[in-house]
N, C-alpha and C positions, 0 to 999 in steps of 0.2 A: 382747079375745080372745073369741072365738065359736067355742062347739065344732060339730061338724058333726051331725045329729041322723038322716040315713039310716040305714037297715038294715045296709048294712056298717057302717058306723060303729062302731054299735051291738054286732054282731055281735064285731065286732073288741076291744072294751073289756072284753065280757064276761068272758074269761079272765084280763084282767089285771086285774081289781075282784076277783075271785075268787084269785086267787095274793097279791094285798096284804090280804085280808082274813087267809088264813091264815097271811101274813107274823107280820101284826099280832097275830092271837092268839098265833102263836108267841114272837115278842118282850115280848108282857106277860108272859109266863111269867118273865122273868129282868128283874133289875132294873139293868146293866150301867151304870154312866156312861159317858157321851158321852166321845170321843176328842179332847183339847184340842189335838191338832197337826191336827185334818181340818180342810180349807180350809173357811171359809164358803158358799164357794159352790159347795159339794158339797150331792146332794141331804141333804133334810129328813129328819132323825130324828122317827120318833113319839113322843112320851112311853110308857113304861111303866106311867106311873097311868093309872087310866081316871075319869072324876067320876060321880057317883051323875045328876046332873043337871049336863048341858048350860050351859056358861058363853056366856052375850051378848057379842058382840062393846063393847057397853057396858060392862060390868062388868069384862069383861079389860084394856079400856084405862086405869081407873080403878085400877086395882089398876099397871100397866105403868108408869104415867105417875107414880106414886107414888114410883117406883123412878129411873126415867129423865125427868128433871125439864127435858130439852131437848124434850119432844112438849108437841104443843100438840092440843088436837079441832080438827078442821076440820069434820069433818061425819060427819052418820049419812046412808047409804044404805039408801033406800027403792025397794020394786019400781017405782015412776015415775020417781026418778033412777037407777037403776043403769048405768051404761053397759056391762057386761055381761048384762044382763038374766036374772042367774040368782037372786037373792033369792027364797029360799022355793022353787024349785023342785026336784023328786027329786035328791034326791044333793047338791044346793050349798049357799050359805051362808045360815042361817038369820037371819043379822044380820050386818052389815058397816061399821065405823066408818073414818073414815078419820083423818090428823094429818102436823100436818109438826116437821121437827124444825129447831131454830133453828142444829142443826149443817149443815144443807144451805145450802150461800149458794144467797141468789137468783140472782146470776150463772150458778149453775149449771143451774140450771129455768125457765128464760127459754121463754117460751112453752107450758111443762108448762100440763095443763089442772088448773085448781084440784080435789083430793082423789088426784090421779096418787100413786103409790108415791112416785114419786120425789124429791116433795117432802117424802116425811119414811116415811111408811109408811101401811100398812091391816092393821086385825082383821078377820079372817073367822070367823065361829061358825059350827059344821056341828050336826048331832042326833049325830053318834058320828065318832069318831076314825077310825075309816076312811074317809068321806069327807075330813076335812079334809087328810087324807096323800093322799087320789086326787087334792087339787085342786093341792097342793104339785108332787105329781108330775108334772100338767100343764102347771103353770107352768114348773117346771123344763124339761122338754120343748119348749115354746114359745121359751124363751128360750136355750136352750142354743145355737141356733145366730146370736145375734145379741147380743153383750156390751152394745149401746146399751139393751137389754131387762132386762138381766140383775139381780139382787136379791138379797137376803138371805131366806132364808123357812126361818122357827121353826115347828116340830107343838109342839104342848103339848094331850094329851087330844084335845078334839073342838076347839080351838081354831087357826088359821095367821096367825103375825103375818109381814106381809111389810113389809121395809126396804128403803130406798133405797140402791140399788148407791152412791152417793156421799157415804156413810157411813166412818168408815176399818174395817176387820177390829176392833179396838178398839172402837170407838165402837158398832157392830153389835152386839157381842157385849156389851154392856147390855143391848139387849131379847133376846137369848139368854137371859141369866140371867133376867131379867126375864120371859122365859117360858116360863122352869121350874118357876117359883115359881106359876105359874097355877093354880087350882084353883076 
């Protein structure tokens, strides 16, 4: 997924970077739980905590994988592999792991490129929680109009764990909990 970097572009995001930031402040304000009947594949909730310092996409899978004992590390993403090419740059993810989980058959990833979502999931670490909800958001918008695309994707703080649509609502909802528990 490649975002487009023109001036309209740009122009155009502006207001909505700026309306999710004050979302976001508004929402740490209240510390509400999560609504157990919203579909998974509604957009991403923020977390309500904020972390004093920024968790690595390392350390959140370490703590994830603790919990949800079907992920396995596949790999760490670096600015030379990303196939997004956002690593380290303004606004994206500051570290990115990826992992599959031994609930996804292979039958069903047949041909998926090795660290794809789909064969298990990826941590993104942002510097602050309102990017990692910018980047959910665009996901979500990218994939919304194609179910073959489509995912599971958890906000925790400055953290977005994204899952494989071939996950069940059950099975997903491990690394939900799992990160909530993020910190």
């Amino acid at each position: 997924m490649h975002r487009t970097t023109s001036a309209t572009a740009a122009s155009a995001v502006a207001p909505v970077v700026a309306l999710l930031t004050i979302l976001t402040l508004l929402t740490s304000c209240g510390n509400a739980p999560a609504d157990p009947r919203a579909d998974a594949h509604e957009p991403a909730r923020a977390s309500t905590r904020t972390n004093a310092r920024p968790a690595t996409a390392s350390t959140a899978f370490r703590a994830m994988s603790a919990q949800v004992r079907t992920a396995t590390l596949t790999g760490t993403v670096t600015a030379e592999n990303d196939p997004n090419h956002l690593l380290g740059r303004p606004g994206e993810y500051t570290s990115k792991v990826t992992f599959s989980d031994s609930w996804v058959q292979a039958s069903q990833v047949t041909g998926a490129e090795p660290g794809a979502v789909e064969r298990g999931g990826a941590i993104e670490a942002f510097a602050n929680p309102s990017d990692a909800k910018a980047r959910a958001d665009y996901i979500r918008t990218v994939t919304k109009s194609s179910p073959a695309l489509a995912e599971y994707d958890y906000v925790h703080g400055s953290v977005l764990v994204r899952v494989s649509r071939y996950l069940t609502p059950k099975q997903a909802a491990a690394y939900e909990t799992a990160a909530a528990e993020l910190d």
